[in-house]
OpenMM code with the backbone's topology and positions (N, CA, C; nanometers):
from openmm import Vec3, app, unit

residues = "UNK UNK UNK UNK UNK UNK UNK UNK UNK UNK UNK UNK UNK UNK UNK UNK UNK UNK UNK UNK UNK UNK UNK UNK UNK UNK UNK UNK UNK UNK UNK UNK UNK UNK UNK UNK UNK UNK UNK UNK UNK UNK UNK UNK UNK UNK UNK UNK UNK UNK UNK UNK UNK UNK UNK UNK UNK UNK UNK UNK UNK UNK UNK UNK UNK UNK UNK UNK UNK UNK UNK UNK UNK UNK UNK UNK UNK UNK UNK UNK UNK UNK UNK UNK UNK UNK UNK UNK UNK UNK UNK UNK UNK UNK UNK UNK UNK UNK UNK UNK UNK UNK UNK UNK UNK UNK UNK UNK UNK UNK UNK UNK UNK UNK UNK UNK UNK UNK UNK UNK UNK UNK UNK UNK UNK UNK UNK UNK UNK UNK UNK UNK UNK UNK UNK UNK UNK UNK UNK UNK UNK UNK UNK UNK UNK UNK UNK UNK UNK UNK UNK UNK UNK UNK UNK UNK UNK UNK UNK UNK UNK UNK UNK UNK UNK UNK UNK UNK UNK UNK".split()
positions = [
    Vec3(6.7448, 0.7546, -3.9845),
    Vec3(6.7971, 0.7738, -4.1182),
    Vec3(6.6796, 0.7891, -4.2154),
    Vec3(6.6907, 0.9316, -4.2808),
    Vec3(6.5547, 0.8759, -4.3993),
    Vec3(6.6478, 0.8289, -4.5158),
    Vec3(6.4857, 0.7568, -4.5886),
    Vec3(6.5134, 0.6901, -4.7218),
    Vec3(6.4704, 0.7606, -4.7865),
    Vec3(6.4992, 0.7267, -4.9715),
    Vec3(6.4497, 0.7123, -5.0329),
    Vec3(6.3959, 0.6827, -5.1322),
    Vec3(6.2621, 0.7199, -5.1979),
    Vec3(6.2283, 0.5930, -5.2931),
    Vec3(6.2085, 0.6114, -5.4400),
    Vec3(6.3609, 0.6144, -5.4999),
    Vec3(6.4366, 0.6620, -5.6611),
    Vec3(6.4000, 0.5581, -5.7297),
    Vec3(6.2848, 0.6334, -5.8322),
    Vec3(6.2335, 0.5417, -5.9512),
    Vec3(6.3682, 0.4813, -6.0452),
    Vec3(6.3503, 0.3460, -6.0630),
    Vec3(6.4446, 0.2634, -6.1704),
    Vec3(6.4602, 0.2370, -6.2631),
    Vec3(6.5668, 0.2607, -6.3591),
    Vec3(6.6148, 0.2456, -6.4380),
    Vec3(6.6968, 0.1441, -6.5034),
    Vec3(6.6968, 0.0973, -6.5970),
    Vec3(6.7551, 0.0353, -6.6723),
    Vec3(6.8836, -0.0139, -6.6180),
    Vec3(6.9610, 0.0964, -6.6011),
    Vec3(7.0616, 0.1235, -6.5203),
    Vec3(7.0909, 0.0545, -6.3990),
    Vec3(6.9791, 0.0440, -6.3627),
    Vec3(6.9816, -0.0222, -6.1867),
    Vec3(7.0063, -0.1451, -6.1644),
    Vec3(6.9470, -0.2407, -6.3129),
    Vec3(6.8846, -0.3995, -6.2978),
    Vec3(7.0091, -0.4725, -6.2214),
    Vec3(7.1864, -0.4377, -6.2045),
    Vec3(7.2539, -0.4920, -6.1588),
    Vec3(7.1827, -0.5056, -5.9833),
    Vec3(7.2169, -0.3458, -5.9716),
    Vec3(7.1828, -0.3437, -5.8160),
    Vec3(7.0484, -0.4282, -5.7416),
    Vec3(6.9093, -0.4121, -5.8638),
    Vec3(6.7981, -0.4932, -5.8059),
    Vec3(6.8410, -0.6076, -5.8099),
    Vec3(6.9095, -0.7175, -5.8902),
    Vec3(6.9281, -0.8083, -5.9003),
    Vec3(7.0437, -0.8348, -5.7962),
    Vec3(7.1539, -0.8157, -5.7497),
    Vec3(7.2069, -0.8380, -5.6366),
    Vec3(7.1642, -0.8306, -5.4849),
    Vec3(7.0394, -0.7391, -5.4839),
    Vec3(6.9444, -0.7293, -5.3572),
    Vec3(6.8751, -0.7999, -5.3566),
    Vec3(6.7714, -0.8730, -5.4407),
    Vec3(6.6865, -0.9711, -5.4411),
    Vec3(6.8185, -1.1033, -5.4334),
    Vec3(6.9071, -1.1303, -5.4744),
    Vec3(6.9800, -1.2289, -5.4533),
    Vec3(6.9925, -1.2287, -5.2935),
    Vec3(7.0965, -1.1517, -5.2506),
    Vec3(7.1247, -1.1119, -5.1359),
    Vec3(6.9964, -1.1473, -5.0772),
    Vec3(6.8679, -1.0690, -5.0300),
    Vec3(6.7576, -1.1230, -4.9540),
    Vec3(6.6917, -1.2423, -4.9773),
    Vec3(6.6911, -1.2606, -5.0975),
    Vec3(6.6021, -1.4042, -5.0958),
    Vec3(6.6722, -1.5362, -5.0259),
    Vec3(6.8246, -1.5125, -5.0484),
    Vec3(6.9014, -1.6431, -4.9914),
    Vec3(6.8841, -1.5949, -4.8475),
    Vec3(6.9005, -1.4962, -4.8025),
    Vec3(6.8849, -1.4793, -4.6609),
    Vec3(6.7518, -1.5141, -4.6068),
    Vec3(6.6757, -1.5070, -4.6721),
    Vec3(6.5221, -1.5277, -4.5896),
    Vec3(6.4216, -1.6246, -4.6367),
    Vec3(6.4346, -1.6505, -4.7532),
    Vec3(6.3563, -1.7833, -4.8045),
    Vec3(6.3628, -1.9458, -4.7794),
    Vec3(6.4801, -1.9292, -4.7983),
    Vec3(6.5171, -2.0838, -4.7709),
    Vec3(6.4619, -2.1589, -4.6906),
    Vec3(6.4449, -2.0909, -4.5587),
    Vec3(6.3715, -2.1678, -4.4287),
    Vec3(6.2135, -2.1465, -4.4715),
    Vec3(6.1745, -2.0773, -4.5438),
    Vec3(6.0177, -2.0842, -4.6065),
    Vec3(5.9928, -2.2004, -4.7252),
    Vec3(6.0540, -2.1695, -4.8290),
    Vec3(6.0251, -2.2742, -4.9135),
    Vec3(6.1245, -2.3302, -5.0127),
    Vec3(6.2574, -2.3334, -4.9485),
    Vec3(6.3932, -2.4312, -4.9484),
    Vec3(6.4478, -2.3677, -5.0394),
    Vec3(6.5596, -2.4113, -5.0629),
    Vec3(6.6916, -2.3256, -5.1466),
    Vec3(6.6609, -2.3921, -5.3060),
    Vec3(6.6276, -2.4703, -5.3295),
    Vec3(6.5676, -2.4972, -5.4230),
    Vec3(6.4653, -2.4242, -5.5539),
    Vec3(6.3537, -2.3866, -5.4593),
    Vec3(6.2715, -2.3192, -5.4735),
    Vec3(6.3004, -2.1633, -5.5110),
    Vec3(6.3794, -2.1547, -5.4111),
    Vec3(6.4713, -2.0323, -5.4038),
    Vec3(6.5631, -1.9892, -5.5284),
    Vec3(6.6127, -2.0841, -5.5792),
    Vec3(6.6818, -2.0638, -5.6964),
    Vec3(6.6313, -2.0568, -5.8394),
    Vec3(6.5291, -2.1423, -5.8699),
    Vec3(6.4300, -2.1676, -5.9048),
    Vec3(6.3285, -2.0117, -5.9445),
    Vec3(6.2837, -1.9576, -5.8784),
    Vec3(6.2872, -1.8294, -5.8607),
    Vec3(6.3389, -1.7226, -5.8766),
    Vec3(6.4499, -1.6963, -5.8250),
    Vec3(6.5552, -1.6166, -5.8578),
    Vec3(6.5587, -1.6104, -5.9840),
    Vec3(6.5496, -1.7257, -6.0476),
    Vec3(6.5929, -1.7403, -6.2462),
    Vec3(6.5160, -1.6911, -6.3013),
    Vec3(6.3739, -1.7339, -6.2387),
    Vec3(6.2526, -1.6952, -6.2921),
    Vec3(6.2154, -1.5363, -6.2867),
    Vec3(6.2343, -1.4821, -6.1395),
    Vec3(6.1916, -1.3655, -6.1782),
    Vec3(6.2860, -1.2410, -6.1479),
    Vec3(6.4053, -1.2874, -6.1169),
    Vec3(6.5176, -1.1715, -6.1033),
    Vec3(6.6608, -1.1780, -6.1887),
    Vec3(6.5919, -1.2628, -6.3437),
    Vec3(6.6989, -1.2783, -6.4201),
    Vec3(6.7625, -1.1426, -6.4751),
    Vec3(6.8516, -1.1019, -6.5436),
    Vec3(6.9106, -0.9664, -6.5887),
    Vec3(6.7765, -0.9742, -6.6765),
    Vec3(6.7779, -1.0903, -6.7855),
    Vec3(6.7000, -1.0604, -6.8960),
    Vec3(6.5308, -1.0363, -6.8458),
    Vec3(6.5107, -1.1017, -6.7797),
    Vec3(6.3379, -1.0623, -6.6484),
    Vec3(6.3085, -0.9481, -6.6386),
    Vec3(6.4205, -0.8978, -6.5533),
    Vec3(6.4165, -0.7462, -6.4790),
    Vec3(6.4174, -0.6679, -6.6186),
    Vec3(6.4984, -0.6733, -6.7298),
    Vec3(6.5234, -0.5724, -6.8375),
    Vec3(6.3806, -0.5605, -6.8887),
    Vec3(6.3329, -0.6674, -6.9351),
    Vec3(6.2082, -0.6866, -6.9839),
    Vec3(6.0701, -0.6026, -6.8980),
    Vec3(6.1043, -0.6187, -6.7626),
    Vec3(6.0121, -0.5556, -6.6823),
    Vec3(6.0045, -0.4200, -6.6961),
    Vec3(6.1177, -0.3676, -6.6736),
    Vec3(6.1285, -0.2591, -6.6757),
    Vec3(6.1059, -0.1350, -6.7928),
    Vec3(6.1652, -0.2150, -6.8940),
    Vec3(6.2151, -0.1922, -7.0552),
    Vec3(6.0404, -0.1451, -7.0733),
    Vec3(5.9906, -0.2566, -7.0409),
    Vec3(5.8086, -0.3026, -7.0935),
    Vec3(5.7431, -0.2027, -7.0200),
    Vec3(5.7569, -0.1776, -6.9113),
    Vec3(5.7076, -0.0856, -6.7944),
    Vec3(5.5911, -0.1822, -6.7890),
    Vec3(5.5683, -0.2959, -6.7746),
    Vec3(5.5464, -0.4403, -6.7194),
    Vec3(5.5324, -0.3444, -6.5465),
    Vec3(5.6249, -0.3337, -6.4705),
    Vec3(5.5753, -0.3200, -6.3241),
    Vec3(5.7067, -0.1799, -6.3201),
    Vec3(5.6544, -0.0798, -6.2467),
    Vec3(5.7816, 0.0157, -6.2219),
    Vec3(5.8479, 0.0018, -6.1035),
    Vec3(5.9441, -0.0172, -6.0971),
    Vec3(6.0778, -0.0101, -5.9633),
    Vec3(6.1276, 0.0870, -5.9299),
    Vec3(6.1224, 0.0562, -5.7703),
    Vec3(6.1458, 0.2006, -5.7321),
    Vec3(6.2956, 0.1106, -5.6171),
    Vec3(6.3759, 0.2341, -5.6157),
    Vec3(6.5337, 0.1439, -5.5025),
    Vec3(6.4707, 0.2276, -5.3943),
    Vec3(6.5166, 0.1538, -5.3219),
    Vec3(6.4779, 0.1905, -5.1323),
    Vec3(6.6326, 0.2879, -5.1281),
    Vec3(6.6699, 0.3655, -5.0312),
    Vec3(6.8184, 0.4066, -5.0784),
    Vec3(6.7987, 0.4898, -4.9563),
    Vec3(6.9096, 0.4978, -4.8926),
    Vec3(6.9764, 0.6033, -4.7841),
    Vec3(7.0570, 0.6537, -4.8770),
    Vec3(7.1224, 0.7683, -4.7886),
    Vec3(7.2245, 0.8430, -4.8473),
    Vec3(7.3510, 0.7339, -4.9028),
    Vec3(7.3873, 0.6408, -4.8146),
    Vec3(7.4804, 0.5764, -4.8822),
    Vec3(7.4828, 0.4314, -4.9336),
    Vec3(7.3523, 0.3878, -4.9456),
    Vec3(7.3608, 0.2709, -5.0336),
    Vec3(7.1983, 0.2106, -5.0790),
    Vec3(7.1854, 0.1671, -5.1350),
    Vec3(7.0506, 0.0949, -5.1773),
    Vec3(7.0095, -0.0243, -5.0655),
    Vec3(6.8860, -0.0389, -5.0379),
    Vec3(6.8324, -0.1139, -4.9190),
    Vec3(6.7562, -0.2061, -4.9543),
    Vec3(6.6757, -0.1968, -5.0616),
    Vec3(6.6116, -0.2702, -5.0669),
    Vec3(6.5085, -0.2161, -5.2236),
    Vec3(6.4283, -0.2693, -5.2178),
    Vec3(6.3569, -0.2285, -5.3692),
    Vec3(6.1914, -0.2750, -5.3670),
    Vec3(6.1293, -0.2150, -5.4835),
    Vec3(5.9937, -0.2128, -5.4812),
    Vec3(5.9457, -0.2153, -5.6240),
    Vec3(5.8386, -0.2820, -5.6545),
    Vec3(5.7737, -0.3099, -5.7933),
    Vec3(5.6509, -0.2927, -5.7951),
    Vec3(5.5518, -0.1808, -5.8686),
    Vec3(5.4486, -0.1698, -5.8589),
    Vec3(5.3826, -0.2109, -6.0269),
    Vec3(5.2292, -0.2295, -6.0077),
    Vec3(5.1695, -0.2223, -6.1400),
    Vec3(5.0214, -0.1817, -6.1197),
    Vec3(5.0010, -0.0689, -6.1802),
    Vec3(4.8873, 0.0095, -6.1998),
    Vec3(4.7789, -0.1248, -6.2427),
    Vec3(4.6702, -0.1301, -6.2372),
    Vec3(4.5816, -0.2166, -6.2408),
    Vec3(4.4149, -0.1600, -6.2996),
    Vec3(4.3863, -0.2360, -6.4127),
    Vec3(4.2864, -0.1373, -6.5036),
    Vec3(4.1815, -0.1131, -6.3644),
    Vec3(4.1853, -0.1680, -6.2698),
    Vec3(4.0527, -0.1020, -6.1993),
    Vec3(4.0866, -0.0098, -6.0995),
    Vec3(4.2479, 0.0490, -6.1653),
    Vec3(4.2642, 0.1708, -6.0383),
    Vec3(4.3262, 0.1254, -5.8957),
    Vec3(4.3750, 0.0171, -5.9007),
    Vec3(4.4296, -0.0791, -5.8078),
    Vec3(4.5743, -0.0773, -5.8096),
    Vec3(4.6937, -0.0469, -5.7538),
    Vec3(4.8250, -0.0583, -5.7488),
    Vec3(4.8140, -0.1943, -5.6636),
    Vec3(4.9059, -0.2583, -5.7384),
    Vec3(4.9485, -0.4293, -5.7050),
    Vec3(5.0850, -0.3842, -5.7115),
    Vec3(5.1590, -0.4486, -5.5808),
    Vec3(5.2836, -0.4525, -5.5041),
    Vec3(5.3348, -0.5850, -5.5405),
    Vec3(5.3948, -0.5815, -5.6573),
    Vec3(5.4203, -0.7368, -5.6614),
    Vec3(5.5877, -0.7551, -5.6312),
    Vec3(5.6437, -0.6403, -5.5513),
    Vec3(5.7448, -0.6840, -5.5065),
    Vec3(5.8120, -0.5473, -5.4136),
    Vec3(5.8566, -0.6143, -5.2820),
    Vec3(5.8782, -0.4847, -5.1628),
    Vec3(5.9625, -0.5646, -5.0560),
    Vec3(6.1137, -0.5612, -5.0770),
    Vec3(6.1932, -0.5973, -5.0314),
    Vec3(6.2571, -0.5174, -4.9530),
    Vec3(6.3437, -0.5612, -4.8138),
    Vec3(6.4725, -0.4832, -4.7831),
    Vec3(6.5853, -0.5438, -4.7379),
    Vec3(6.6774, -0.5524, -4.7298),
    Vec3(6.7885, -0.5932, -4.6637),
    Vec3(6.7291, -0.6955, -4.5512),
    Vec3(6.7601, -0.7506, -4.5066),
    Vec3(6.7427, -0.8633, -4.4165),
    Vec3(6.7873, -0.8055, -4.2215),
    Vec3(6.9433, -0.7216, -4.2539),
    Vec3(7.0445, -0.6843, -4.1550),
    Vec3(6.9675, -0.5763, -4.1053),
    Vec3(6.9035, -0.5209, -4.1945),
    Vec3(6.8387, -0.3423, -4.1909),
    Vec3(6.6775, -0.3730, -4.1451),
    Vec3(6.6302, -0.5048, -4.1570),
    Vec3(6.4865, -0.4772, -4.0996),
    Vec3(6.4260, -0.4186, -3.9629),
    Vec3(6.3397, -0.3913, -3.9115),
    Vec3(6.2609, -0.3779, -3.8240),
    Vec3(6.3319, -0.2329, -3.7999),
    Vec3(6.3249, -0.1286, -3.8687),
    Vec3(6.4232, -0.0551, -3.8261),
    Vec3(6.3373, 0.0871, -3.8853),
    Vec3(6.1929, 0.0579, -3.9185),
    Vec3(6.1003, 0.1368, -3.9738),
    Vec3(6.1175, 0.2116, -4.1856),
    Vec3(6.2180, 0.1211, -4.1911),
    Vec3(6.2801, 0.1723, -4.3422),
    Vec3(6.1503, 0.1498, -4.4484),
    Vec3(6.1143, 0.0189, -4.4299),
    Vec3(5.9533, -0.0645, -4.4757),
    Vec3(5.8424, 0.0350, -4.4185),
    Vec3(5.8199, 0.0652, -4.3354),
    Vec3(5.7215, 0.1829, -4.3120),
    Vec3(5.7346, 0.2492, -4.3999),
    Vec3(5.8296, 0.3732, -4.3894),
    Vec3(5.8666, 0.5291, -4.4819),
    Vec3(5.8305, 0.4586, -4.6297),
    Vec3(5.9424, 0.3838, -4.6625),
    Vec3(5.9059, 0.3271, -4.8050),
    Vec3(5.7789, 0.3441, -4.8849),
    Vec3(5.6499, 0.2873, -4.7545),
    Vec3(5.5053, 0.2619, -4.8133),
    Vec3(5.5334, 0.3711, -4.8361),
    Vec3(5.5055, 0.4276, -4.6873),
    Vec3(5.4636, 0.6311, -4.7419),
    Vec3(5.5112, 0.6758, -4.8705),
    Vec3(5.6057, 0.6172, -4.8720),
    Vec3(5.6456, 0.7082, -4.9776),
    Vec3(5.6025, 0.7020, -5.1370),
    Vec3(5.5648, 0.5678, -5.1401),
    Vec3(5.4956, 0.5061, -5.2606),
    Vec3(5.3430, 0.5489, -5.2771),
    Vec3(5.2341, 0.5485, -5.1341),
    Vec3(5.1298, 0.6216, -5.1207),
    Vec3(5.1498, 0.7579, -5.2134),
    Vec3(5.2329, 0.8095, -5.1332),
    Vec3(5.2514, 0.9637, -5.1900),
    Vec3(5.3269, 0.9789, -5.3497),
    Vec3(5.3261, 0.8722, -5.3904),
    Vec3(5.3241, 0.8691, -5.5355),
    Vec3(5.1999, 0.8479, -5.6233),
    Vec3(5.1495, 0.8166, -5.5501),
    Vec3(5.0085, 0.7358, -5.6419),
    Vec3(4.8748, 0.7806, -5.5496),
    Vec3(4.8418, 0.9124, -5.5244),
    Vec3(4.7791, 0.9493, -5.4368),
    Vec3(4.6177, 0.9654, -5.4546),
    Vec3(4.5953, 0.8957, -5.6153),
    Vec3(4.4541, 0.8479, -5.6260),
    Vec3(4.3925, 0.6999, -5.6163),
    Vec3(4.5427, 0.6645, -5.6057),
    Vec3(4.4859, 0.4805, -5.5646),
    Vec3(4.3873, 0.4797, -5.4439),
    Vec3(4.3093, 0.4051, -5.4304),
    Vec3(4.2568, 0.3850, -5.2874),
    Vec3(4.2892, 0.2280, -5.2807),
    Vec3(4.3029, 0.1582, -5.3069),
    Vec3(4.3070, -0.0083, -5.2586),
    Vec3(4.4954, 0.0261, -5.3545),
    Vec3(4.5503, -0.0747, -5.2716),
    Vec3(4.6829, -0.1175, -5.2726),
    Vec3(4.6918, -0.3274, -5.2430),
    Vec3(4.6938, -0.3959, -5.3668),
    Vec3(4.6695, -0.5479, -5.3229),
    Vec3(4.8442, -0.6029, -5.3222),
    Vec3(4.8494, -0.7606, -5.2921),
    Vec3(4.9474, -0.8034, -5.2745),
    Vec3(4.9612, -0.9338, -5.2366),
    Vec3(5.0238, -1.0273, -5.2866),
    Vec3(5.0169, -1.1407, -5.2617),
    Vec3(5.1653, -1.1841, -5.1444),
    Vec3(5.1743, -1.2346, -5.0789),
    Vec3(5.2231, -1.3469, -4.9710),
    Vec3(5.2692, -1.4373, -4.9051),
    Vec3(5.3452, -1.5173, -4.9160),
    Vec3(5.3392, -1.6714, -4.8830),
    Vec3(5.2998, -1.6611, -4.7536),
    Vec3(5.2441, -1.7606, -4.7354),
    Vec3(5.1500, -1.7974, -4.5656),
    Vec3(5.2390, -1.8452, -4.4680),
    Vec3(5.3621, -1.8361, -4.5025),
    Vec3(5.4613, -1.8930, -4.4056),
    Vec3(5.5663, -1.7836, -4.3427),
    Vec3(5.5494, -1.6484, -4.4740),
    Vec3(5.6462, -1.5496, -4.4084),
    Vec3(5.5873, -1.4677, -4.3155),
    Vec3(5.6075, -1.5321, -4.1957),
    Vec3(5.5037, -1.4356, -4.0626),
    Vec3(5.6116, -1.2715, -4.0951),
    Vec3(5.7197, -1.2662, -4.0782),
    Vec3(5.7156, -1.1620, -4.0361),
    Vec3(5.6750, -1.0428, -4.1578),
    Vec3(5.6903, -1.0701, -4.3015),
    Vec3(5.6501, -0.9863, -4.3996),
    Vec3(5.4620, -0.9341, -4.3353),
    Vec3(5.3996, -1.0617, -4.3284),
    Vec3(5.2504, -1.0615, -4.2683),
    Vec3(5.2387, -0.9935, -4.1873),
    Vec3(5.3137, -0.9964, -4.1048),
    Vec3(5.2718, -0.9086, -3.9521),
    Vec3(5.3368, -0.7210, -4.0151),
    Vec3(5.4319, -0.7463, -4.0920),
    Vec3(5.4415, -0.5900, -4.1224),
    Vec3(5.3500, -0.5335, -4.2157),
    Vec3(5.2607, -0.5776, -4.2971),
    Vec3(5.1785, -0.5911, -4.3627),
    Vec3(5.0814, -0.5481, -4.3163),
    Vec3(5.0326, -0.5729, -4.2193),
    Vec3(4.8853, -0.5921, -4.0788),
    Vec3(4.9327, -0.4469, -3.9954),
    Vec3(5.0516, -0.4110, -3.9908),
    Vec3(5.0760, -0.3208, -3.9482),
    Vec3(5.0787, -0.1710, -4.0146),
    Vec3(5.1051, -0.2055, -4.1508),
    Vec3(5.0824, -0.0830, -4.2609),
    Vec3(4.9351, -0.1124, -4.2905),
    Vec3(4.8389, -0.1376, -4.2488),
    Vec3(4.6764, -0.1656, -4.2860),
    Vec3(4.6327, -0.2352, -4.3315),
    Vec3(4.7266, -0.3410, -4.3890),
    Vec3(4.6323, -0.4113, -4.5206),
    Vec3(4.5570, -0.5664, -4.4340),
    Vec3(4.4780, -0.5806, -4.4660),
    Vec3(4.3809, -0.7229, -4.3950),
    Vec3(4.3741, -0.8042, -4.5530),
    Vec3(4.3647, -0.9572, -4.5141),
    Vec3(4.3968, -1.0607, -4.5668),
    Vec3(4.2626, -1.0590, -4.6664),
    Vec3(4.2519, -1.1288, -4.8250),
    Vec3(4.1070, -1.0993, -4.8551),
    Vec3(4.1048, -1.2362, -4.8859),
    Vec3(4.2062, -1.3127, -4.9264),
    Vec3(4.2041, -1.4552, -4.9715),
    Vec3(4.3217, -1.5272, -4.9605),
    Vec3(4.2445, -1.6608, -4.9900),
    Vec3(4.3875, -1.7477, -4.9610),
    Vec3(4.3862, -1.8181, -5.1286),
    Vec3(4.4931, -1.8424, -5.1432),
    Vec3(4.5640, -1.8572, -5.3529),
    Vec3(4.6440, -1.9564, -5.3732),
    Vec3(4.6805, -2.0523, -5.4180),
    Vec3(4.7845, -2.1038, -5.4576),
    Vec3(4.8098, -2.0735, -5.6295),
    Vec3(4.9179, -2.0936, -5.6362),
    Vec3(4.9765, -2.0487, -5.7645),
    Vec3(5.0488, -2.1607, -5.8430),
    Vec3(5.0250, -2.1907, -5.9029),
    Vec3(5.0985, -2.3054, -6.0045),
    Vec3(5.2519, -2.2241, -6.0345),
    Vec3(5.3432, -2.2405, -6.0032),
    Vec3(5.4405, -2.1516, -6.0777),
    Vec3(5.5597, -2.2532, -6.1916),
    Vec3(5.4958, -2.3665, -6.1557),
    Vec3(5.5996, -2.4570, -6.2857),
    Vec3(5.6921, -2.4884, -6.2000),
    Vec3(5.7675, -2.6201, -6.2607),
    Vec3(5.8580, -2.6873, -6.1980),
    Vec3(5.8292, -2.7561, -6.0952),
    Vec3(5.7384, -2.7272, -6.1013),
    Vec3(5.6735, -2.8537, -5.9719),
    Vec3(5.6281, -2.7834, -5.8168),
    Vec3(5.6622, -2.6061, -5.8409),
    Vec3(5.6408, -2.5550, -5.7274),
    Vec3(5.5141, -2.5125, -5.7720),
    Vec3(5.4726, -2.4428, -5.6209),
    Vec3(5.3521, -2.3895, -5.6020),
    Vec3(5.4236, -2.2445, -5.5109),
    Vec3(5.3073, -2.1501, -5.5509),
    Vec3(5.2959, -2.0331, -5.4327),
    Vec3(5.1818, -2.0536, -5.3244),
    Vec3(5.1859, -2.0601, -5.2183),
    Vec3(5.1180, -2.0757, -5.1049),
    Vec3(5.0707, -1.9265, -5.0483),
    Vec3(4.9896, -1.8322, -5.0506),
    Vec3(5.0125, -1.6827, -5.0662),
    Vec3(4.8528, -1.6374, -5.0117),
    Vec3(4.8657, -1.5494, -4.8987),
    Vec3(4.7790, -1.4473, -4.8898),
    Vec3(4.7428, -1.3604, -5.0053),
    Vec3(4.6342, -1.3434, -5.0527),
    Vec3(4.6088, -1.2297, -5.1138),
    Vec3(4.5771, -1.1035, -5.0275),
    Vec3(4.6328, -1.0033, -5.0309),
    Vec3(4.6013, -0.9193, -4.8938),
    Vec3(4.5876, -0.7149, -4.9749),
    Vec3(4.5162, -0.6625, -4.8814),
    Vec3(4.4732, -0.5351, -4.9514),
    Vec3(4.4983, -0.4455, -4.8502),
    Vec3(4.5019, -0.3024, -4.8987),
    Vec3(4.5412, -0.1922, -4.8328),
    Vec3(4.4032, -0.1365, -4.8853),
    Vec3(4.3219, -0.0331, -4.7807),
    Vec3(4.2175, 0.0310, -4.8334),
    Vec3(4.2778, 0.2075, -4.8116),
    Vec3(4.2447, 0.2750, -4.8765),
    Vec3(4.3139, 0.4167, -4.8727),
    Vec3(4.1917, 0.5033, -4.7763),
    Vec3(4.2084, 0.5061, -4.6599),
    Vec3(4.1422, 0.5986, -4.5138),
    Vec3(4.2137, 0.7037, -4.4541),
    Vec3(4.1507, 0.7588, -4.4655),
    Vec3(4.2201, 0.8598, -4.3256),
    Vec3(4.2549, 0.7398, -4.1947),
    Vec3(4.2123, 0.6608, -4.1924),
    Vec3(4.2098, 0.5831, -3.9906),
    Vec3(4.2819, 0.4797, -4.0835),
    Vec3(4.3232, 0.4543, -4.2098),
    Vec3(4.3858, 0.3041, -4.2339),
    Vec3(4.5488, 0.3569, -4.2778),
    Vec3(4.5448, 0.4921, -4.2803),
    Vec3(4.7384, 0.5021, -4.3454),
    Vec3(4.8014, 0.4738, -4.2554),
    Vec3(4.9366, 0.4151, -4.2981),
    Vec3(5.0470, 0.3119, -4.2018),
    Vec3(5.0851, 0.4494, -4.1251),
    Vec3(5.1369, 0.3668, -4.0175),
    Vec3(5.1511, 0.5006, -3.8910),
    Vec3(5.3094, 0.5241, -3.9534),
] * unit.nanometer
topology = app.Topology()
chain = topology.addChain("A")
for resn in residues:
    res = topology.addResidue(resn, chain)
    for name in ("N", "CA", "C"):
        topology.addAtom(name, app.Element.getBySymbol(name[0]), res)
């Protein structure tokens, strides 16, 4: 099935916000508890969050999308040193391993085709985001914790993509 990857709109914030709901309860919880999880969710996938993000062009969103439904979603932010930071690249949970997260990158590469470094932060506990990560090129550059309030912390790879001919995701 190809995807693809339809810049977001205003319009959308329902759909991003029901996909990040939808995945985060599916896959976080056993990382860093439902708590945390919710906690989060408020914080950064509120209607009023996402509007602001978007509204601000703060980070641009792009929907993951087959022909018949939205899959998952993506948040980029240009970075004064020429750096695209991925600060958010989700998909469906049901739909993973299924190469959708591959195409996606590509397809974001081929938006931004003077970036050479692509960064991204992590939690150190989600092996399988990591291992797909390691598999689209990017190697680990640091390890971060994050104060995020409320008493949590982010526990997080800092991790980079270098732009090669021998490093683009297969």
């Amino acid at each position: 099935m190809e995807i693809l990857l339809r810049k977001a709109e205003t319009a959308d914030i329902e759909v991003i916000h029901r996909l990040a709901v939808s995945i985060w309860n599916d896959h976080y919880p056993a990382i860093i508890g439902q708590k945390q999880v919710d906690y989060m969710l408020g914080k950064m996938y509120s209607y009023e969050t996402l509007n602001e993000q978007i509204k601000e062009k703060k980070q641009q969103f792009y929907l993951i999308e087959s022909i018949e439904e939205a899959l998952g979603f993506v948040a980029v932010e240009l970075q004064k040193d020429e750096t695209l930071f991925l600060n958010k690249f989700y998909i469906l949970s049901n739909i993973q391993k299924r190469g959708f997260g591959a195409q996606a990158f590509k397809e974001l590469l081929k938006r931004y085709p003077t970036i050479e470094k692509v960064r991204l932060q992590v939690n150190r506990q989600n092996y399988k985001a990591i291992n797909f990560y390691f598999k689209q090129g990017f190697t680990i550059e640091e390890v971060a914790d994050f104060d995020i309030g409320n008493g949590y912390f982010m526990n997080d790879f800092m991790m980079v993509f270098r732009r090669q001919s021998t490093n683009e995701p297969r």
